[in-house]
N, C-alpha and C positions, 0 to 999 in steps of 0.2 A: 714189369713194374718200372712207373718211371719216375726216376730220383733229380731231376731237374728242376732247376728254381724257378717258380716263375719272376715276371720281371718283376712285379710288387713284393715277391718275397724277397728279391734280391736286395729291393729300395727298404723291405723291413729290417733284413742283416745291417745295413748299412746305418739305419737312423738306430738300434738297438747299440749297434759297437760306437759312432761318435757317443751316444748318450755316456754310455760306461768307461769312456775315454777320457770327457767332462768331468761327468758328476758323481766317479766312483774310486777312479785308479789315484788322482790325487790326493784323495783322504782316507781309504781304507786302512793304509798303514796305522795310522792315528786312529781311529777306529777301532779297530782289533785290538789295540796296544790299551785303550781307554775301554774296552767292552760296551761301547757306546751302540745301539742304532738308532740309525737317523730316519725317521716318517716321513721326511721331507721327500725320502727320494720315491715315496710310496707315492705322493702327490705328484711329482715331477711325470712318471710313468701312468698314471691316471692319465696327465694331460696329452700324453702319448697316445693315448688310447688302447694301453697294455696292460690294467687291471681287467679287461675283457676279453681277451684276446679274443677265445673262438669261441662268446657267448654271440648269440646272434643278433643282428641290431636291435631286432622288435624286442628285443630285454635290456639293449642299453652297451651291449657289446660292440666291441670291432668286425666282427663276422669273419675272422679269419678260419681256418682249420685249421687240424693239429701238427702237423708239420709247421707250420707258421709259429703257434706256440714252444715248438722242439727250436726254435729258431730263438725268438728270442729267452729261455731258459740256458741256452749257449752262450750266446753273448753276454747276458747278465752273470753266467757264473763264471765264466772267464776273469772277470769283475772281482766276484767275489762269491761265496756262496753262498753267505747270507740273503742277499738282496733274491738271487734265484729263491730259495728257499721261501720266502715269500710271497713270491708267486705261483709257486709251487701249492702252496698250504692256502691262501687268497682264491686263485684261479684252480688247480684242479682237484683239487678236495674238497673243496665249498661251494665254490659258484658251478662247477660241471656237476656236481651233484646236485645242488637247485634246482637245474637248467635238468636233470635227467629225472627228479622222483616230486620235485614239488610241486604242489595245488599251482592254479594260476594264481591265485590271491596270497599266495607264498615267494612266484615268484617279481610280484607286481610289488610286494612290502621288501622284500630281501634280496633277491638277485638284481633288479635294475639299478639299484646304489650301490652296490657290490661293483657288478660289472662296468658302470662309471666311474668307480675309485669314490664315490664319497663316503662309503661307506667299506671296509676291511671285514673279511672276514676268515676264522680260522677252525680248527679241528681238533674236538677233543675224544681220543678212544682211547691213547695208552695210561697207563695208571700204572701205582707202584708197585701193584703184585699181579700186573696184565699186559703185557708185551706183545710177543709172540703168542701168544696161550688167550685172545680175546674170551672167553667163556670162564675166565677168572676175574672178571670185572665185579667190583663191589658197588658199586654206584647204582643207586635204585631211583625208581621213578614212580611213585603211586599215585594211582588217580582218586581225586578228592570231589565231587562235582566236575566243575566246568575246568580245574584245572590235574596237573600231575606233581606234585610236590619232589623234586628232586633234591638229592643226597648223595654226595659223594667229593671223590679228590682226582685231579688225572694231572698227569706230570710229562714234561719234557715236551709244551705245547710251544710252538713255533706262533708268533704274536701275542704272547700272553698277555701282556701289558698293553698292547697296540691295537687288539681285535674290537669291531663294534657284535658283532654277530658271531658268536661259536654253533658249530655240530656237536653235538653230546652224546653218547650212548650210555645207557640206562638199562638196567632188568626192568620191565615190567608187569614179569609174570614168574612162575616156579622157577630157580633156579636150576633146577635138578632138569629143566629142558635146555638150558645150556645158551645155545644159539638162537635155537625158535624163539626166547622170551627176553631177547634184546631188542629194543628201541632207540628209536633216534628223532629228536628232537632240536629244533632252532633257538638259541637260547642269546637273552641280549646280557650285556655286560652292565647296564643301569638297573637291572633288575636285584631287588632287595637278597640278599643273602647271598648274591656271589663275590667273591676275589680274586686278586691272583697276585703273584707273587714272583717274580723276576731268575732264575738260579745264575748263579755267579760261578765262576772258577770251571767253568766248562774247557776242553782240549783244545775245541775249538770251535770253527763257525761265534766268535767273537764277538763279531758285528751286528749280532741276531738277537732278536727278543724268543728267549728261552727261558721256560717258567713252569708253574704251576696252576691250577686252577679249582679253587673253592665252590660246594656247592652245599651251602646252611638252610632246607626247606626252600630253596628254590620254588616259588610258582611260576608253574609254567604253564601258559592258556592248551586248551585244546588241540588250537586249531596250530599250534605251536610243532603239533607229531610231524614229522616228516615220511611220506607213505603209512605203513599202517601199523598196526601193533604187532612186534614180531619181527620186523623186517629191518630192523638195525642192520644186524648182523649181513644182509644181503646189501643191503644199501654201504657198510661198511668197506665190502668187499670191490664194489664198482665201483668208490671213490678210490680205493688204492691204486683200481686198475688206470684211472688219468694222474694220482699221485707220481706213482711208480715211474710212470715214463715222463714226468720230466723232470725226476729225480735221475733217471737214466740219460734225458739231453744235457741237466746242466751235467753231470760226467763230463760231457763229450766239450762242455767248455772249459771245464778244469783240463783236459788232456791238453787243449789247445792253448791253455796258458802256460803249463807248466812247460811244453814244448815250446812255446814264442820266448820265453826265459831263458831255457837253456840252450836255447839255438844263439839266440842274442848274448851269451854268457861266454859262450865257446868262440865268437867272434871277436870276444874283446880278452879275453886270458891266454896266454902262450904258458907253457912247459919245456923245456928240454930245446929252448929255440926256437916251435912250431904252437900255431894254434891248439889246445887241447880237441877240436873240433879233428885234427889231421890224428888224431890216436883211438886205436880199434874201437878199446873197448865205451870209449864214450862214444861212438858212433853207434856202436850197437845198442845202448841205449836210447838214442834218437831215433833210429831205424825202428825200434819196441814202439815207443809211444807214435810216431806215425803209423803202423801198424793196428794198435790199440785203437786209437782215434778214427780212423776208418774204420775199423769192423764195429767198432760201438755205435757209428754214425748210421753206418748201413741196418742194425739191429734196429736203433731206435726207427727211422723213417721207416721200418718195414709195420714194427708197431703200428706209428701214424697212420699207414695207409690203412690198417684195418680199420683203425678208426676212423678216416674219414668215410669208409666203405660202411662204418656201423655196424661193423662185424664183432664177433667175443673175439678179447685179442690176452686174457689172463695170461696165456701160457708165453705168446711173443714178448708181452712187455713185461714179465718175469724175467725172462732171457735179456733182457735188453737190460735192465736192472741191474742181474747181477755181474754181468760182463763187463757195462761201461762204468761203472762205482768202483769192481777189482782191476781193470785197465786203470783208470784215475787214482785212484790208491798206489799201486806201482809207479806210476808216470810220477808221483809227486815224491815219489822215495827217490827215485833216478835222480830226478831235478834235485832234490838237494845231493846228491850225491857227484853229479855233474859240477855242482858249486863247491863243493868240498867244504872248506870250514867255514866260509860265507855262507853254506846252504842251513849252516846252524846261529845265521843271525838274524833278524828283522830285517836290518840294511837292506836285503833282499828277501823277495815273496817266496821264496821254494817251499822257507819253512812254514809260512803261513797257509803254502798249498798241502803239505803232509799233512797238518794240524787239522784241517778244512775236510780232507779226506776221507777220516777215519767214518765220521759221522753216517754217512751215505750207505759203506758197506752195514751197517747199525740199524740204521730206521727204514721204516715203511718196509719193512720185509728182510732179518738178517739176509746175512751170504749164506746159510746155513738151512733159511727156512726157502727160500730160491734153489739151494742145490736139493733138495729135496723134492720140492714141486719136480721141476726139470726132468729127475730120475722116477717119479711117480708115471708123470704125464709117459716115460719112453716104457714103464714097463703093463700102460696100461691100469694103474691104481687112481689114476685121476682121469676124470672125464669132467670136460665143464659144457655144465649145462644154458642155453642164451638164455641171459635174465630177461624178467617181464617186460621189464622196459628199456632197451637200447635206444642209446641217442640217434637220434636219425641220422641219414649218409650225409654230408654235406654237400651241397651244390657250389662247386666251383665257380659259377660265375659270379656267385656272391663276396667274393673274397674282396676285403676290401682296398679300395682306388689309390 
């Protein structure tokens, strides 16, 4: 397996970190501090051509692979992790799921302004009494003629306020099938009886449109189902699996922020007469998160490569998930730990990187429901079966120039 950059990937690290250099490191402070986000920077990376990453041209993408997209989800959350977060919930919750179960006349209206950036798009499955436990979802979807009258509330949705196009999951059929009788549906935000609604006072991730999402009799067209009736819950599950890993990349930028901090922190603070940089035990701390950061780096690309191979990859980018979220989690305790009582000020990021942290180990799959998969998968209790429909391998030559 070969982990080497190509030269465009190189040229993509490189225009991803100036961008986040510009147009994120000097106002994130102010940001966070205001709960502000800014959409602008949603457009700024459209014109990038990174609201596509690895949709393929003839939809309106960049045509990259997923490595490419583990690339820039790095440098963006290096940044910040709102901004990743975004991309993350835009690109591989929405538009890879487009791009993997929709009609062509679904991905002709919805994916090709998606994956241009003129159009955002985000993901609604969690609800206030359906987390972990998806088959607790209240949210109904009945079909009335030509359309499905939707019902319900989902909460903690990443662009709540900012999305043009949401994913919805819905019961459509006996509850008492649980899984079987979830659906999923394209639902736009001009449409009569939906809302949403902003949440405030969040730990962290700041910078982020975090919210809720109303749904008052919803009509929703037919042609609006995503795959077929029934298959939410499948289709749910193959969105996590592109969610998950670059919620697992941007990790691997937070490790590398929180590390460029306290590298750069220990270079300018002395103790005792000497750099704190020249004392064990803050070395050993640096040594962790170099450590951390490679093994999460190497998890995630190994991810990637399944997927550019088109292969079922649930079980590696589980593993990748939960590793580099609890690697970044510690790296960002270190870092303020390294800063000592600046690492509990604004002044400095450390604390905005702990804050930023928690999140990750939380969503798209606790630490808890990852250690469990993990130990299923070694004792044999899980077996994953290849869904209907895999995205196809990518062809390298197509990557773009």
């Amino acid at each position: 397996m070969d982990f080497n950059f190509s030269e465009e990937q190189v040229m993509l690290r490189k225009t991803v970190r100036d961008f986040t250099d510009k147009e994120i490191m000097p106002y994130i402070g102010h940001w966070d501090r205001e709960g502000k986000f800014d959409p602008a920077i949603l457009t700024k990376l459209a014109n990038l051509g990174l609201m596509g990453v690895c949709i393929p041209e003839e939809y309106g993408g960049s045509g990259m692979d997923y490595n490419s997209l583990a690339i820039v989800c790095e440098e963006l959350e290096r940044g910040d992790t709102a901004f990743r977060t975004a991309v993350s919930v835009h690109t591989g919750l929405n538009s890879m799921t487009l791009l993997q179960w929709g009609t062509e006349e679904q991905k002709q209206k919805y994916l090709i302004p998606q994956a241009k950036g003129e159009k955002i798009g985000a993901f609604g499955l969690t609800e206030p009494a359906a987390g972990s436990d998806v088959s607790s979802l209240q949210s109904t979807a009945q079909k009335q003629g030509d359309y499905y009258i939707l019902n319900g509330q989902k909460t903690w949705i990443s662009l709540c306020d900012t999305a043009d196009h949401f994913l919805v999951f819905a019961y459509t059929g006996d509850r008492a099938e649980k899984h079987k009788a979830i659906s999923a549906f394209i639902v736009e935000r001009t449409w009569d009886g939906f809302s949403s609604k902003a949440t405030k006072g969040k730990l962290g991730i700041r910078a982020g449109n975090t919210g809720e999402l109303f749904f008052e009799n919803v009509r929703v067209p037919k042609e609006n189902l995503l795959g077929k009736e029934g298959e939410g819950f499948k289709i749910a599950m193959a969105a996590l699996d592109n969610g998950r890993f670059t919620v697992a990349a941007g990790a691997v930028g937070q490790i590398m922020a929180c590390l460029e901090a306290s590298v750069k922190y220990c270079q300018e603070r002395e103790t005792f007469g000497k750099s704190i940089g020249k004392h064990q035990l803050v070395q050993q701390m640096i040594a962790n998160m170099e450590a951390g950061l490679q093994m999460s780096r190497l998890l995630v690309y190994r991810a990637g490569e399944l997927k550019n191979d088109g292969k079922r990859n649930t079980r590696e980018t589980s593993l990748a998930k939960w590793q580099a979220c609890d690697f970044a989690n510690k790296a960002a305790d270190d870092a303020v730990q390294i800063h000592g009582a600046y690492g509990f000020s604004d002044e400095y990021p450390a604390e905005r990187y702990l804050r930023n942290s928690k999140a990750p180990v939380i969503y798209e799959g606790t630490r808890e429901i990852h250690t469990v998969m993990q130990a299923e998968y070694v004792l044999g209790y899980r077996k994953d079966k290849e869904l209907n429909r895999m995205l196809p391998a990518w062809d390298q030559s197509q990557l773009i120039k």
